[in-house]
C-alpha positions as a Python dict, from the first residue, in 0.01 Angstrom:
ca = {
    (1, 'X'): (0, 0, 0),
    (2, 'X'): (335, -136, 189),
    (3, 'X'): (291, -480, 5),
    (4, 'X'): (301, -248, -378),
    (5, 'X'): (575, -49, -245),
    (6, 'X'): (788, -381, -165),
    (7, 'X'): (705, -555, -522),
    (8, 'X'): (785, -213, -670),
    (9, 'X'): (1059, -199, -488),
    (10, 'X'): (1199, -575, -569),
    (11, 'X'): (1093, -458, -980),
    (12, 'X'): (1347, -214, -931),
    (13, 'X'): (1631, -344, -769),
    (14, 'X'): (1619, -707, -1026),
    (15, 'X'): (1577, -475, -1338),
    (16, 'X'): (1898, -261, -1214),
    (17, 'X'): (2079, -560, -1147),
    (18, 'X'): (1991, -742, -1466),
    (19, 'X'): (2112, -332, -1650),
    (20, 'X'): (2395, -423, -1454),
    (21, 'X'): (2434, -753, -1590),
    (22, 'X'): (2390, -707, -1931),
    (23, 'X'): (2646, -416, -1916),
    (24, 'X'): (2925, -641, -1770),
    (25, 'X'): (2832, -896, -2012),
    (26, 'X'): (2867, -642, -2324),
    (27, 'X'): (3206, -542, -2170),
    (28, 'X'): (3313, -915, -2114),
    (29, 'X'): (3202, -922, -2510),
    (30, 'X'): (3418, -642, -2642),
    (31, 'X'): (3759, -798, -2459),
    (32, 'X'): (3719, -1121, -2662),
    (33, 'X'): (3663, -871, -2996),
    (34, 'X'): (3963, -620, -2907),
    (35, 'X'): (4157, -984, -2867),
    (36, 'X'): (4008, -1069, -3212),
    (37, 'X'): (4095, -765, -3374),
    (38, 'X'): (4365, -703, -3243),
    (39, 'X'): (4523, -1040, -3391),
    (40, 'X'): (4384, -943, -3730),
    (41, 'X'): (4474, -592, -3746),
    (42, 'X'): (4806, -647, -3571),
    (43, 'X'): (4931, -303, -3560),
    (44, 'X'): (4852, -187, -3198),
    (45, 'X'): (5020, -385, -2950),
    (46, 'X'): (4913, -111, -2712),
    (47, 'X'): (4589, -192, -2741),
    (48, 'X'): (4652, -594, -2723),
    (49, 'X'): (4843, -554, -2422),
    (50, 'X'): (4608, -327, -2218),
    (51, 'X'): (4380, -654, -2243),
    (52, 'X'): (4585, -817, -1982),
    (53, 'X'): (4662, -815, -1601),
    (54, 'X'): (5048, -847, -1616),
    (55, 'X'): (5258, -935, -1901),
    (56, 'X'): (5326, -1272, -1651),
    (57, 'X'): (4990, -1433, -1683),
    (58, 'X'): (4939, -1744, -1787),
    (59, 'X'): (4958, -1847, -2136),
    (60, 'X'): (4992, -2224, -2191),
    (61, 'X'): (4829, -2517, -2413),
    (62, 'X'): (4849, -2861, -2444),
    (63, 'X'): (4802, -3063, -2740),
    (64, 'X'): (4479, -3325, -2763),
    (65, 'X'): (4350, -3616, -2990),
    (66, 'X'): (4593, -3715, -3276),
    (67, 'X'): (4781, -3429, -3270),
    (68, 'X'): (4935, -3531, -2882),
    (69, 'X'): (4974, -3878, -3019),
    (70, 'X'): (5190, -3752, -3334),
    (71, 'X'): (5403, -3483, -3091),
    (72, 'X'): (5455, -3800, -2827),
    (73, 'X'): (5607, -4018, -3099),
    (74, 'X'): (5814, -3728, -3165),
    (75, 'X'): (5894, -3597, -2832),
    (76, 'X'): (5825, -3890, -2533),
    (77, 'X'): (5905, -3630, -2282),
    (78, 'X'): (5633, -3361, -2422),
    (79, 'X'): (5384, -3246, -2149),
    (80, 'X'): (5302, -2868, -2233),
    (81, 'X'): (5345, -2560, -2450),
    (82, 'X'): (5357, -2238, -2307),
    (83, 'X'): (5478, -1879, -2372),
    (84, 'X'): (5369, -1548, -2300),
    (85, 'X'): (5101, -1351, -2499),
    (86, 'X'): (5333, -1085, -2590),
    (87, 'X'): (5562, -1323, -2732),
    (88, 'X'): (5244, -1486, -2939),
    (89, 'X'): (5195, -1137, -3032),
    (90, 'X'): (5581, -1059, -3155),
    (91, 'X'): (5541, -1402, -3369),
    (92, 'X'): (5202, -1357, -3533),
    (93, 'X'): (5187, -1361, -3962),
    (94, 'X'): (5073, -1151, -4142),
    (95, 'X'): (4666, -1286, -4225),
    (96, 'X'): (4644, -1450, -3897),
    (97, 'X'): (4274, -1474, -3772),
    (98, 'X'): (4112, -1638, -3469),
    (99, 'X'): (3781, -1698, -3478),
    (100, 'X'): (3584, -1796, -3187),
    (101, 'X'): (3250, -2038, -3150),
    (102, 'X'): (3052, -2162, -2942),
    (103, 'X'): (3128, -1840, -2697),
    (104, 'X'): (2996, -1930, -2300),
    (105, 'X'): (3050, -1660, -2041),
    (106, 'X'): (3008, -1727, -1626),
    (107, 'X'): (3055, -1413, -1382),
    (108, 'X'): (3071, -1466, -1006),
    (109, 'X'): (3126, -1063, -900),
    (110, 'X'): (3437, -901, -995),
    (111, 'X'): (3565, -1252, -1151),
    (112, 'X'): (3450, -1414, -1496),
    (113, 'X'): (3584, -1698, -1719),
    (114, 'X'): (3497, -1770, -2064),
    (115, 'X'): (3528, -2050, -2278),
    (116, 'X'): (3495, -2101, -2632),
    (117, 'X'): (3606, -2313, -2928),
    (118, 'X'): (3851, -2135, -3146),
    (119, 'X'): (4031, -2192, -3515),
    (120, 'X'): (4364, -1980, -3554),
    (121, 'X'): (4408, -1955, -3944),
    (122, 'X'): (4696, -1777, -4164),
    (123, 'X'): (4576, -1667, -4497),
    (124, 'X'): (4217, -1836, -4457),
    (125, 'X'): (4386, -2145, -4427),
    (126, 'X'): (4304, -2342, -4048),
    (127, 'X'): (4640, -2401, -3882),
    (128, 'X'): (4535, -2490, -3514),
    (129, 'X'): (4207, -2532, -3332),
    (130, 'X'): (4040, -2635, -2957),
    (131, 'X'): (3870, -2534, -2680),
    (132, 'X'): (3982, -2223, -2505),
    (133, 'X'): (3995, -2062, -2175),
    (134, 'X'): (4016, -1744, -2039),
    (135, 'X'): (3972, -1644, -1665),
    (136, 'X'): (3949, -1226, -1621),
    (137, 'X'): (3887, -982, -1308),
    (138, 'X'): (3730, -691, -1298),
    (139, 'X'): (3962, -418, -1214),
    (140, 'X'): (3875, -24, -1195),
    (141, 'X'): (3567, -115, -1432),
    (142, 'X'): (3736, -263, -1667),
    (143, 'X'): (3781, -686, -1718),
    (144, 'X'): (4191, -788, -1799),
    (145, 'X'): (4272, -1128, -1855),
    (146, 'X'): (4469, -1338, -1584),
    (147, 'X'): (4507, -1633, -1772),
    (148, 'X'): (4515, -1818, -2122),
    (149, 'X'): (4461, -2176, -2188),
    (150, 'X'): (4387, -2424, -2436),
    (151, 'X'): (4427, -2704, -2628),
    (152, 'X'): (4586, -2772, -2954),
    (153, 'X'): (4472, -2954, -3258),
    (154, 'X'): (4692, -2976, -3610),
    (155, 'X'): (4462, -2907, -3874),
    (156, 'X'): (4653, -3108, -4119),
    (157, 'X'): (4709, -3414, -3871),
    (158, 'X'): (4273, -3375, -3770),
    (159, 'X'): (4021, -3160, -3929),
    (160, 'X'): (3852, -2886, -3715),
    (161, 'X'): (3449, -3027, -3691),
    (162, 'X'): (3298, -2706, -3622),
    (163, 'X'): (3502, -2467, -3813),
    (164, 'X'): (3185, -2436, -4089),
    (165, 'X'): (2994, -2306, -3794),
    (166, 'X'): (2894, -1911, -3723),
    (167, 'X'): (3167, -1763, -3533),
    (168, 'X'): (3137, -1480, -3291),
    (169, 'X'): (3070, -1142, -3355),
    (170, 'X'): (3024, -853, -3139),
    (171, 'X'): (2662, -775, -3157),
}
């Protein structure tokens, strides 16, 4: 009888942590599509900004492949691009989409990272693509974003090779 009430008590306490789980995970989820929609819709800056820790995070790229060999000829000196996500916010055009693929999440406790590929476009038209990273804690329930990074390619200098892949959507 002790032996069924530890097994039933194990069942339990894995299927609350994997509730648990799953929840985080969904909530991880709907940051990357209130980033996404936000960029699309770009008429709440409110809601763009609540994403975020600080407005001091990080928010930097560098650029990869042929498109860091064409901006070294230009600039010898060129190591990194970075700005602040309110400023990339302030600057987007009108029709700008970013579309994410390839969408992996990793939680250790209160601290998560994902990492994704990504195309940013302006009027269905690729501009930029890479990999992406984003590192979040969990703060009063909710996940904001400590840092941005990622890596730039020139669509017109190298063509995106996943781009005619499904993206992510919020299921």
């Amino acid at each position: 009888m002790k032996l069924n009430l530890f097994f039933l008590s194990m069942l339990f306490a894995i299927s609350s942590l994997n509730a648990q789980n799953q929840s985080s995970d969904k909530k991880l989820k709907q940051v990357i599509e209130d980033f996404r929609t936000s960029i699309i819709m770009h008429n709440d800056f409110e809601k763009f900004d609540n994403l975020f820790l600080h407005d001091s995070i990080t928010w930097s790229a560098i650029f990869t492949n042929k498109t860091k060999e064409m901006a070294l000829k230009q600039m010898p000196d060129f190591t990194f691009y970075s700005t602040d996500y309110k400023t990339f916010y302030k600057n987007l055009k009108k029709n700008t989409e970013e579309k994410f693929y390839n969408v992996q999440i990793s939680k250790q406790g209160d601290f998560a990272t994902i990492s994704f590929d990504y195309t940013l476009s302006v009027d269905s038209k690729i501009q930029n693509w890479g990999v992406e990273y984003w590192s979040l804690i969990l703060l009063n329930d909710s996940w904001k974003i400590t840092s941005v990074t990622w890596t730039m390619n020139n669509e017109e200098i190298e063509k995106c090779s996943f781009s005619s892949e499904i993206p992510f959507t919020l299921d």
